[in-house]
C-alpha positions as CSV (number, residue, x, y, z in Angstrom):
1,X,185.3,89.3,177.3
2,X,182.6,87.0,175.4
3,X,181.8,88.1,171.7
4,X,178.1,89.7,171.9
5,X,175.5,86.8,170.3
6,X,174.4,87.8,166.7
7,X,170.5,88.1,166.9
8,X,169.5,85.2,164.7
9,X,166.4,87.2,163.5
10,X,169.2,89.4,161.8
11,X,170.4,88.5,158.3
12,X,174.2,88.6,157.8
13,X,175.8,91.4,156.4
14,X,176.2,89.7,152.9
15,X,172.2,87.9,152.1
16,X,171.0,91.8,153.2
17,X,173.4,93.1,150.8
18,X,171.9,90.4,148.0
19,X,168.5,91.1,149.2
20,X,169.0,95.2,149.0
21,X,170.0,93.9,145.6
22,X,166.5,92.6,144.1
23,X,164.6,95.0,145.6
24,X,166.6,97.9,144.3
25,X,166.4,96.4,140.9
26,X,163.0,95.9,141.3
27,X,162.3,100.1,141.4
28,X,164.8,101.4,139.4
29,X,167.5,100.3,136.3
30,X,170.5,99.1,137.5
31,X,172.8,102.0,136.0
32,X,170.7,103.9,138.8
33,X,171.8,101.9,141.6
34,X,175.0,102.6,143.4
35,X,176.7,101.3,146.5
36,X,175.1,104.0,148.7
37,X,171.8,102.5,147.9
38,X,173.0,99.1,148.7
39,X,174.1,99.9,152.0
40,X,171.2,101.5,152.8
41,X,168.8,99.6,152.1
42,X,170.5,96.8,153.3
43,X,171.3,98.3,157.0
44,X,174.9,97.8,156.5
45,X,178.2,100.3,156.2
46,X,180.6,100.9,153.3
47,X,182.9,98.7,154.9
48,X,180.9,95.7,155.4
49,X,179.7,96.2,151.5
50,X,183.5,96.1,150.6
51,X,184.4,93.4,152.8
52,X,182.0,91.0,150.7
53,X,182.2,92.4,147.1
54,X,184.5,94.6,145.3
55,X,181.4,96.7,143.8
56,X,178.3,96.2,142.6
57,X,179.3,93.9,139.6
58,X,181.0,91.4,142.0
59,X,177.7,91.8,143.9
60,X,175.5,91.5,141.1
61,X,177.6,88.0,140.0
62,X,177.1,86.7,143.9
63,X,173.6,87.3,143.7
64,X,172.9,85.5,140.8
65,X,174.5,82.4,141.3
66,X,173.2,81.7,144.5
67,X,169.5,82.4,143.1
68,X,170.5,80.0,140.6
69,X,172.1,77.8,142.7
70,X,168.5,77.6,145.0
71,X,166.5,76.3,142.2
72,X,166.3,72.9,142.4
73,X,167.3,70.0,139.4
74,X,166.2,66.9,138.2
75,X,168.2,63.6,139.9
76,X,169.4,61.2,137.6
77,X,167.1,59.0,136.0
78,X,168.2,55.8,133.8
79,X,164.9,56.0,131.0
80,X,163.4,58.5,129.1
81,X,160.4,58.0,130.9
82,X,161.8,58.0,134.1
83,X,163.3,61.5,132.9
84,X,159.8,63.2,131.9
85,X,158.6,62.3,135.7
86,X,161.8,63.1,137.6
87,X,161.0,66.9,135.3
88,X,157.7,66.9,136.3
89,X,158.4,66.3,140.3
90,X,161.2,68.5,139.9
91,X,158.2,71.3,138.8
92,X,155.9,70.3,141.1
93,X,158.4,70.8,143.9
94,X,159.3,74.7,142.9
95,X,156.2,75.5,141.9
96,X,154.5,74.7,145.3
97,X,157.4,76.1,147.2
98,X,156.9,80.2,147.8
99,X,160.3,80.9,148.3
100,X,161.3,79.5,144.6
101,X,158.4,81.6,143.6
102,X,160.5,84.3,145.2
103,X,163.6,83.6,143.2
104,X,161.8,83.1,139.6
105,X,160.4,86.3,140.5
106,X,163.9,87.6,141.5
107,X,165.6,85.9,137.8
108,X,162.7,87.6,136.1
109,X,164.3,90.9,137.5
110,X,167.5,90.0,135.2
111,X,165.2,89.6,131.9
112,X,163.5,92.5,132.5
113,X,163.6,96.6,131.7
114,X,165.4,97.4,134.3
115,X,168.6,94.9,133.5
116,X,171.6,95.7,131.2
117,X,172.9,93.5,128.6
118,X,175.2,92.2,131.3
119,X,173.1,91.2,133.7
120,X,171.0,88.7,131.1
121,X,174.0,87.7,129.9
122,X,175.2,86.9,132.9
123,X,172.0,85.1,133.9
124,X,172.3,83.0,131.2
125,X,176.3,82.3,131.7
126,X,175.2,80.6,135.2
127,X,172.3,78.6,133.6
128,X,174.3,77.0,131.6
129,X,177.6,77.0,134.0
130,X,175.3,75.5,136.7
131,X,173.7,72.6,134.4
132,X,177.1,71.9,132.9
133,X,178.4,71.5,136.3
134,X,175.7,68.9,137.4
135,X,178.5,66.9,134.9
136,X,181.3,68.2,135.7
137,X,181.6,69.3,132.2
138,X,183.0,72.5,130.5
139,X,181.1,74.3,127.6
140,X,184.4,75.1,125.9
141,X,184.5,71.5,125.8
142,X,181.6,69.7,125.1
143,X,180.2,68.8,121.4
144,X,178.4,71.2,119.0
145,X,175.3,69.1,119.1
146,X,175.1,69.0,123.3
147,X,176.2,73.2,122.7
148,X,173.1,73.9,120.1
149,X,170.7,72.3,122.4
150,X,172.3,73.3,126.0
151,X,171.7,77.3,124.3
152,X,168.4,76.5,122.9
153,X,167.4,75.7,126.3
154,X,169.1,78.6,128.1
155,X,167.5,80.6,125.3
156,X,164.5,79.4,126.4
157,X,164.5,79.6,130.1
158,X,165.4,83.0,129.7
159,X,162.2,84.1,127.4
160,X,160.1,82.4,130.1
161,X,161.5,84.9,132.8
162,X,161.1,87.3,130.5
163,X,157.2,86.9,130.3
164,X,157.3,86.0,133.9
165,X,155.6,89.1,135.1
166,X,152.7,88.5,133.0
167,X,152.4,84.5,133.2
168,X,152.9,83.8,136.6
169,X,149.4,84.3,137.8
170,X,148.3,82.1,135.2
171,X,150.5,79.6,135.2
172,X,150.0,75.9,136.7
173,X,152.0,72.6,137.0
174,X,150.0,71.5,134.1
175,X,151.5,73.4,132.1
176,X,154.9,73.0,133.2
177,X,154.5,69.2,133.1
178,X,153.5,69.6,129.4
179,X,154.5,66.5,127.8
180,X,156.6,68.2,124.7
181,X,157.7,70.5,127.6
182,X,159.0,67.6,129.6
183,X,160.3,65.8,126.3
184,X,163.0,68.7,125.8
185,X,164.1,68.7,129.4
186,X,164.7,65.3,129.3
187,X,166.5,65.3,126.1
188,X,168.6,68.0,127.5
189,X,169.6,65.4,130.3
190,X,169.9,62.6,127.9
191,X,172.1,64.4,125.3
192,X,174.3,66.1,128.9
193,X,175.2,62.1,130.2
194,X,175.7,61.3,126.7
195,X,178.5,63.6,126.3
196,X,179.4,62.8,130.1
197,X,180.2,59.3,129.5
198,X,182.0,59.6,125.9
199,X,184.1,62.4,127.1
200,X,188.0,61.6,126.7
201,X,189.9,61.0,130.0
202,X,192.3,63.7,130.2
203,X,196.0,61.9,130.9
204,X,197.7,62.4,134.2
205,X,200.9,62.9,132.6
């Protein structure tokens, strides 16, 4: 007998799980959130939860990344000017795009009084995993200098989405696409292919 088709209007199990999630976090702290209020408020049983994810850390880790993961990054550019407009199309692009207003607001979640210690620290763990691995690079292992400026920005991006509630409305691609705003991001890149290309090759033996 034929499997029965999965209604494509229905999320899978595990983006419903993600998306229960956010919106739970978005009502109450997360030490007030269990795996019963996952399920249902993502339509799913205990089963399918822990098929996915061992509990709700292992969920909470899954969730981040992939909002992470969604936002988009700046290509490679070969001047420093060429860097400052690659950042500001990168902006443009999110900014205009609803559903990576929906994930800044999502991020902003993780900033915010209802998160833990844990959760921002994780959020800023796959910032800076997810721009390191643009280089295949490994924080353990990159300079001080590329380290003091990779956290500066983390530390950075993660006071912005901790205001986010109360800037979003005002915010606009001009300010984004601030010059001195620009300058850092592009630095940032500049300093990361720097380190890239002096980085020792490992031997094979």
């Amino acid at each position: 007998m034929p499997r029965p088709r999965r209604d494509p209007k229905v999320l899978p199990a595990q983006q419903r799980l993600e998306n229960a999630f956010w919106a739970l976090l978005r009502e109450r702290p997360y030490g007030k959130i269990t795996v019963t209020d996952i399920v249902r408020e993502a339509g799913v049983n205990r089963n399918s939860f822990y098929y996915h994810f061992s509990g709700l850390p292992e969920l909470a880790d899954a969730t981040i990344m992939h909002a992470i993961e969604s936002i988009p990054i700046m290509d490679h550019a070969t001047t420093a000017e060429n860097l400052r407009q690659e950042w500001q199309r990168t902006c443009i692009v999110a900014f205009n795009d609803p559903q990576m207003r929906k994930q800044f607001d999502h991020l902003a979640l993780l900033a915010g009084p209802h998160s833990t210690i844990e959760l921002t620290e994780a959020l800023r763990d796959f910032i800076r995993l997810t721009l390191l691995g643009n280089f295949d690079m490994d924080y353990d292992h990159i300079d001080l200098s590329t380290r003091i400026l990779l956290d500066f920005t983390v530390g950075g991006i993660v006071g912005v989405l901790r205001d986010w509630p109360s800037i979003e409305h005002r915010l606009s691609t001009n300010d984004l696409t601030n010059p001195d705003i620009a300058t850092v991001a592009a630095n940032l890149r500049t300093v990361l292919d720097s380190s890239e290309q002096h980085r020792p090759v490992q031997s094979l033996r």
